[in-house]
C-alpha positions in Angstrom: 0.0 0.0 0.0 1.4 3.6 -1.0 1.6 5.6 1.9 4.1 8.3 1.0 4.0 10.7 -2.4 7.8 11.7 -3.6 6.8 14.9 -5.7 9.6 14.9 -7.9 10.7 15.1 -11.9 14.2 15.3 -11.8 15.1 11.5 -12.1 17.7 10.2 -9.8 17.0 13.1 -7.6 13.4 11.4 -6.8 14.9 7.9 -6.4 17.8 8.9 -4.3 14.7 10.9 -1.7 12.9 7.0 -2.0 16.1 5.5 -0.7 16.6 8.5 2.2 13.5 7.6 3.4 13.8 3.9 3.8 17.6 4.3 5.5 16.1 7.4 7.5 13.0 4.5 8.8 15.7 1.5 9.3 14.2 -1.0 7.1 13.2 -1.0 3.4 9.9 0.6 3.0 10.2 1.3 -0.6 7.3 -0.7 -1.4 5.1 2.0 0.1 6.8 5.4 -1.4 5.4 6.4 -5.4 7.2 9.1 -7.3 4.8 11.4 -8.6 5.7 14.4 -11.5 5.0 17.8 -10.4 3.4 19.1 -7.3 -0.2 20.9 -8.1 -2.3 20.5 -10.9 -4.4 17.3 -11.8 -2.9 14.1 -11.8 0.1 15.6 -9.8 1.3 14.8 -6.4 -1.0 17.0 -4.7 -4.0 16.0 -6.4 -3.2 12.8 -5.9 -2.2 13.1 -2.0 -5.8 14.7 -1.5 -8.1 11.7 -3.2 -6.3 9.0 -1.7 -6.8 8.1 1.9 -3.7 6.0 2.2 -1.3 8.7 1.7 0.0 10.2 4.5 2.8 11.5 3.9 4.4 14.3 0.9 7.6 15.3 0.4 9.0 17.5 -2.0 12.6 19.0 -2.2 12.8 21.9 -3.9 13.1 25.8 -3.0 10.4 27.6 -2.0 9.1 26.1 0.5 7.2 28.8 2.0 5.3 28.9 -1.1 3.6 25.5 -0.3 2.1 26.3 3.1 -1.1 27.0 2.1 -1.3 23.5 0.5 0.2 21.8 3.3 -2.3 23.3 6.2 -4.9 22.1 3.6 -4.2 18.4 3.7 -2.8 18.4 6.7 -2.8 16.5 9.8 -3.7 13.3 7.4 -0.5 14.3 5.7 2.7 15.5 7.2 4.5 17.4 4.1 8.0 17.6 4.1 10.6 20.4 2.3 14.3 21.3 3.0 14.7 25.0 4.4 16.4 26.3 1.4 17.7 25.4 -1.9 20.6 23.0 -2.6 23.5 25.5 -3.3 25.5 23.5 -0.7 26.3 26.3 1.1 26.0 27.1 5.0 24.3 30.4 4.7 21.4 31.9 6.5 18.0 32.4 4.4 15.6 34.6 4.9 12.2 32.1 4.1 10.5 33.0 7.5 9.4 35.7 9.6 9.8 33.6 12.9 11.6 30.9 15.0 8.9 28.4 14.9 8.6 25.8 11.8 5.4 25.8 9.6 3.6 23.5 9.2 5.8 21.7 6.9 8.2 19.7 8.3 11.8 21.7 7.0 15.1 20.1 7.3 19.0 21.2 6.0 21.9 18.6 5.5 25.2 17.8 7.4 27.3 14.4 8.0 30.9 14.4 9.4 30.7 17.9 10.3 28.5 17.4 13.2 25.8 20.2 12.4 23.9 21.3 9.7 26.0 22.2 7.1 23.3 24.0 4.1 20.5 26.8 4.4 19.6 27.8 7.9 17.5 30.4 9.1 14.1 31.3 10.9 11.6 28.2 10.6 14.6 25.5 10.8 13.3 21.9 12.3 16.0 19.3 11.9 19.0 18.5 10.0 20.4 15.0 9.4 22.5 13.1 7.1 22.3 13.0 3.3 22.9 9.2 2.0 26.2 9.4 4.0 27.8 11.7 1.8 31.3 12.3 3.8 32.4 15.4 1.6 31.1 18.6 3.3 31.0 20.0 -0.3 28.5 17.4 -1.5 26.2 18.2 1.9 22.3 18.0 0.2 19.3 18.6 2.1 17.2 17.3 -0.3 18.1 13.7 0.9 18.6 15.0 4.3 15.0 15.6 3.9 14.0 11.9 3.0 16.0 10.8 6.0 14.0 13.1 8.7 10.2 11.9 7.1 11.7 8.0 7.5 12.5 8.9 11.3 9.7 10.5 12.0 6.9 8.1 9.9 9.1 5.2 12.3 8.5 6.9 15.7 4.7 7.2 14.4 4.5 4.1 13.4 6.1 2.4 16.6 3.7 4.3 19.0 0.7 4.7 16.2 0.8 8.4 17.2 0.0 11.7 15.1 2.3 12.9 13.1 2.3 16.1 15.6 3.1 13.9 18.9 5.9 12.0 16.9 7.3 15.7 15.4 7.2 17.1 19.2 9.0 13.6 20.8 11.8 14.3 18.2 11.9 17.9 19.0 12.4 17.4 22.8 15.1 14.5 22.2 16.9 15.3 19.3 20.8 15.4 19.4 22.0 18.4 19.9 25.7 18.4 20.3 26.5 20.8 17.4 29.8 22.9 17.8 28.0 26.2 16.4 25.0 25.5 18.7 24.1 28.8 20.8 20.8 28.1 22.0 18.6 25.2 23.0 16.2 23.6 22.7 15.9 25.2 19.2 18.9 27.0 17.3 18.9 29.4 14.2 21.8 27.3 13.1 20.7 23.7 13.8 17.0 23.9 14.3 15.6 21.6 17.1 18.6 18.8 16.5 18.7 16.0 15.0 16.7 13.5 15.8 17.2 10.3 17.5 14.2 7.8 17.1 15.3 5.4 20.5 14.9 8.4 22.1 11.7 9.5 20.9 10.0 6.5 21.2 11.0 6.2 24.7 10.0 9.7 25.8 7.3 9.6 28.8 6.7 13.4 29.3 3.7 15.1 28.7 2.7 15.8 24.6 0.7 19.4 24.4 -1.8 19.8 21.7 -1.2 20.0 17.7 -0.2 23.8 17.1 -0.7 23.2 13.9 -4.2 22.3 14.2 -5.1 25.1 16.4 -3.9 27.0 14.1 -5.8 25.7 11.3 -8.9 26.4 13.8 -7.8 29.8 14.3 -7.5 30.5 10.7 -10.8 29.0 10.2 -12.3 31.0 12.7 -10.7 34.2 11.1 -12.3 33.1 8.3 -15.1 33.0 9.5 -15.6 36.0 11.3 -14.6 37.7 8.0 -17.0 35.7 6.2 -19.4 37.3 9.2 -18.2 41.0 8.3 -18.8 40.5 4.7 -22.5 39.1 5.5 -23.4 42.4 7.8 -22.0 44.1 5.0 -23.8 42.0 2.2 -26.9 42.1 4.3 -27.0 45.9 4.8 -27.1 46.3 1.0 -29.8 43.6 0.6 -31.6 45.4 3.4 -31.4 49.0 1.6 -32.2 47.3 -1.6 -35.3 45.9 0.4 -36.2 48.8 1.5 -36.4 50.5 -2.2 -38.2 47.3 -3.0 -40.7 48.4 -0.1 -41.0 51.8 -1.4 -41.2 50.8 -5.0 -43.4 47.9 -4.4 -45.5 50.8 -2.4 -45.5 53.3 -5.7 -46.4 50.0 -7.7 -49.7 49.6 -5.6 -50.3 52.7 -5.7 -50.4 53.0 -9.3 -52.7 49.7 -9.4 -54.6 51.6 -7.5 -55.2 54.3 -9.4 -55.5 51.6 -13.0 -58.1 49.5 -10.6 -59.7 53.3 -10.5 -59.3 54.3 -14.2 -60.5 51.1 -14.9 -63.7 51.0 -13.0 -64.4 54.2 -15.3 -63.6 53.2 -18.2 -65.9 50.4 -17.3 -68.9 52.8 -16.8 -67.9 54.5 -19.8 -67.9 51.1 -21.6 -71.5 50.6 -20.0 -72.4 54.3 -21.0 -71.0 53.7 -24.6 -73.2 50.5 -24.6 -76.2 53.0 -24.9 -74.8 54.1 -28.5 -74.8 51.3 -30.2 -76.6 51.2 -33.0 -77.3 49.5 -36.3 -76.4 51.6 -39.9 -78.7 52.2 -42.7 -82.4 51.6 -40.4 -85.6 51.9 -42.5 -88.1 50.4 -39.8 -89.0 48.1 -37.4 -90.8 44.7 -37.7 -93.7 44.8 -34.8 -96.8 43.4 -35.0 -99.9 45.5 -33.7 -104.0 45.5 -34.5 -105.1 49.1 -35.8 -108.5 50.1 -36.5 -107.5 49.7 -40.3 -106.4 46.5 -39.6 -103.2 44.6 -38.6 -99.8 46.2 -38.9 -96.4 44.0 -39.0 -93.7 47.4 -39.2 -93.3 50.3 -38.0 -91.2 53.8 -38.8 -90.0 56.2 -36.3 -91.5 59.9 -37.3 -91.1 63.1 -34.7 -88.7 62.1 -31.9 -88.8 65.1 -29.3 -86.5 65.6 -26.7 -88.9 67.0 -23.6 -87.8 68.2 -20.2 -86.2 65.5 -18.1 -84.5 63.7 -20.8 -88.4 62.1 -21.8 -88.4 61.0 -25.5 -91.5 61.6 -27.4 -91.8 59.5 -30.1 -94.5 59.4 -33.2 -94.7 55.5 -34.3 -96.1 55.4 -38.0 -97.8 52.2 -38.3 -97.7 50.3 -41.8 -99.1 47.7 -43.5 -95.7 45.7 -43.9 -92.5 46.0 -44.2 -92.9 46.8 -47.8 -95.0 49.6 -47.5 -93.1 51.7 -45.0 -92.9 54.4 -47.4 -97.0 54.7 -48.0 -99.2 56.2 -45.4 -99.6 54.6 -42.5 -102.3 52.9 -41.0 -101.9 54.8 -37.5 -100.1 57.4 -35.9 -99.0 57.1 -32.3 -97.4 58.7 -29.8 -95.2 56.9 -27.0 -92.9 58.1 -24.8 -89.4 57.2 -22.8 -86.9 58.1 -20.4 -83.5 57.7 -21.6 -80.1 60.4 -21.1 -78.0 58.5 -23.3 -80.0 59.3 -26.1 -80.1 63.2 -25.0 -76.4 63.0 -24.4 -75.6 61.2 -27.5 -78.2 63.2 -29.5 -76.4 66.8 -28.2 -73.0 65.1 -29.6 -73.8 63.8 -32.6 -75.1 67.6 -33.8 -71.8 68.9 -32.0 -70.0 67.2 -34.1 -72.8 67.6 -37.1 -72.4 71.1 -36.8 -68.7 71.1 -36.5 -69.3 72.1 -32.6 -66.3 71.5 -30.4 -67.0 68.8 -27.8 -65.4 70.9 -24.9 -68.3 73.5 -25.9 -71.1 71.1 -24.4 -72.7 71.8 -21.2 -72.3 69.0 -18.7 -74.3 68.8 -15.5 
C-alpha cells in the first residue's frame, strides 16, 4: 500500500529521496513510497495526496518552500509534508524564508554528515537536520536527501507508537541530538534547528505531549475566516436590506399605481357601460312589430317626430304600416309613445356637435 507521495521530476534526484526515506526508517519501506511528477495541478502529487486516503505523507525538495504552506495546512494533519529550508546550493548560509523561529507547518530540514551540524540553508523556521545518504564530503552536503531521512525517522516513531504525526514531530523535537559545535541556543537553534533527531529516544520519551499547534492554528485561521466571512455578511446584508427597502418603497409606488388603473378602470368600465347605450345598427328603414289598428293589422313600423322633452323624456310618433314593404306609403296609424332615456339626449347633443362642427369641450355637462 502507498503511503508516501515523492513529488519529484528530476530522475535520480526522486529515487535517491525514496532511498533516504527507507535508510532514515531503518528497514526497506520502498514498497510504500510512489514518485509522482509535479506538485499541483491534476494528476500531480497533490491531487493525488488529497483523493487517496492511504497517503500520509508528501515530500518534496525543492526551493520555496514557504510557497507550499497553504497547501500543506490544507491536507494536513492526514498528511505530514515535508521540504528542506532552502535550496541545494550546498552552502552554509542563512536564508531569509520566514518571519519567525517556529517551523510551519511543513516539516523543514537542511543537510550535514561528518561535520556534526547542519552544514546547508539555515534560518528562521529550521526543524532538523540530518545526514544525506552518507555523503562524507562537506562540499556534496544536500538537504534534499537529508530531507527523505528526517520523514523515515519520524513516519518510524509514528508508526512504533501509532501516534499523530504532531506527537511524533514534538518527541523528536524534545530528544533530538543536539551536540553541534555552532549550537548557541537550546532547545531550538537558528543554526541547527531543534537537533537531529534520535528515534530510540523519541519512542522512549514519557513526558507530557501538548496539543497540535498546527491544528489550532488551522482552527484559528478558520475562525478568522469566518468572522470575516461574518463581516462581509453584515456588510452583504446591509445592502440587501437598503435594496429591500427601495423594493418596499417601489413595491409601495407600484400599488399605488394599481390603485389608481383598478380606479381608471372602474371608469372606463362605466364608460364602456355608458357607450353600450350608443350602439346602433347603420342604414335603419323600420322596425318589424306586429300590432292590431282600427285599419287592420300592422307587421312594421317607422320612427317619425322624436322630441327631446324636459327631463331627458323622449316623445316618439310610431307610423304604423301595412308591412314591411309599404313603409314608405301612409300609415295605418299614428302614435305617440314616450321614454326616459339620457343616453340618447347626451348622444343626441354630440352627434349635432360634431354635425355642426361644434367643439365637444363646448357642451354643457351637469
Amino acid at each position: 500500500m502507498i503511503r508516501i507521495i515523492i513529488s519529484d521530476e528530476f530522475g535520480q534526484h526522486g529515487i535517491d529521496i525514496k532511498t533516504a526515506i527507507s535508510n532514515g526508517y531503518g528497514s526497506d519501506i520502498s514498497e510504500q513510497i510512489e514518485i509522482i511528477a509535479g506538485w499541483s495541478g491534476y494528476a500531480a502529487a497533490l491531487y493525488q495526496a488529497r483523493n487517496n486516503p492511504d497517503i500520509i505523507a508528501l515530500i518534496r525538495s525543492v526551493s520555496g518552500v514557504a510557497d507550499y504552506v497553504a497547501d500543506a495546512n490544507s491536507v494536513y494533519p492526514r498528511i505530514q509534508t515535508f521540504f528542506p529550508l532552502g535550496g541545494n546550493e550546498n552552502i552554509f548560509a542563512e536564508v531569509f524564508v520566514f518571519q519567525t523561529n517556529e517551523p510551519p507547518v511543513i516539516i523543514t530540514s537542511g543537510a550535514g554528515d561528518e561535520e556534526l551540524r547542519n552544514n546547508t540553508s539555515y534560518g528562521k523556521g529550521l526543524e532538523f537536520w540530518d545526514q544525506d545518504l552518507n555523503t562524507p564530503t562537506p562540499a556534496e552536503d544536500q538537504s534534499s536527501f537529508s530531507n527523505g531521512y528526517v520523514l523515515g525517522k519520524l513516519l518510524k516513531i509514528k508508526d512504533t507508537l501509532n501516534c499523530t504525526w504532531w506527537e511524533a514531530r514534538y518527541r523528536a523535537r524534545i530528544t533530538a541530538d543536539r551536540t553541534e559545535p555552532n549550537r548557541v541556543t537550546s532547545s531550538w537553534d537558528l543554526r541547527n534547528g531543534y537537533g537531529k533527531i534520535n528515534v530510540d529516544a523519541a519512542i522512549a520519551y514519557t513526558g507530557l505531549v501538548p496539543s497540535d499547534p498546527y491544528v489550532e492554528s488551522t482552527l484559528q485561521d478558520t475562525i478568522d475566516q469566518l468572522t470575516a466571512d461574518n463581516a462581509q455578511y453584515v456588510i452583504d446584508n446591509a445592502a440587501l436590506q437598503s435594496t429591500n427597502d427601495q423594493l418596499t418603497i417601489d413595491n409601495a409606488a407600484l400599488k399605488s399605481s394599481n390603485d389608481q388603473l383598478t380606479i381608471d378602470n372602474a371608469a372606463l368600465t362605466a364608460d364602456n357601460l355608458r357607450l353600450n347605450g350608443f350602439n346602433y345598427t347603420d342604414n335603419v328603414a323600420g322596425i318589424t312589430l306586429t300590432k292590431e289598428t282600427k285599419y287592420g293589422t300592422s307587421e312594421a313600423l317607422t320612427l317619425g317626430k322624436i322630441t327631446i322633452e324636459e327631463n331627458a323624456r323622449i316623445a316618439v310618433v310610431l307610423k304604423h304600416c301595412l308591412s314591411a314593404n309599404d313603409l314608405d306609403k301612409e300609415p295605418l296609424e299614428l302614435a305617440t309613445e314616450y321614454f326616459d332615456d339620457t343616453f340618447v339626449k347626451d348622444f343626441i347633443y354630440s352627434k349635432y356637435c360634431e354635425a355642426k362642427e361644434i367643439a365637444l369641450s363646448n357642451l354643457i355637462v351637469q
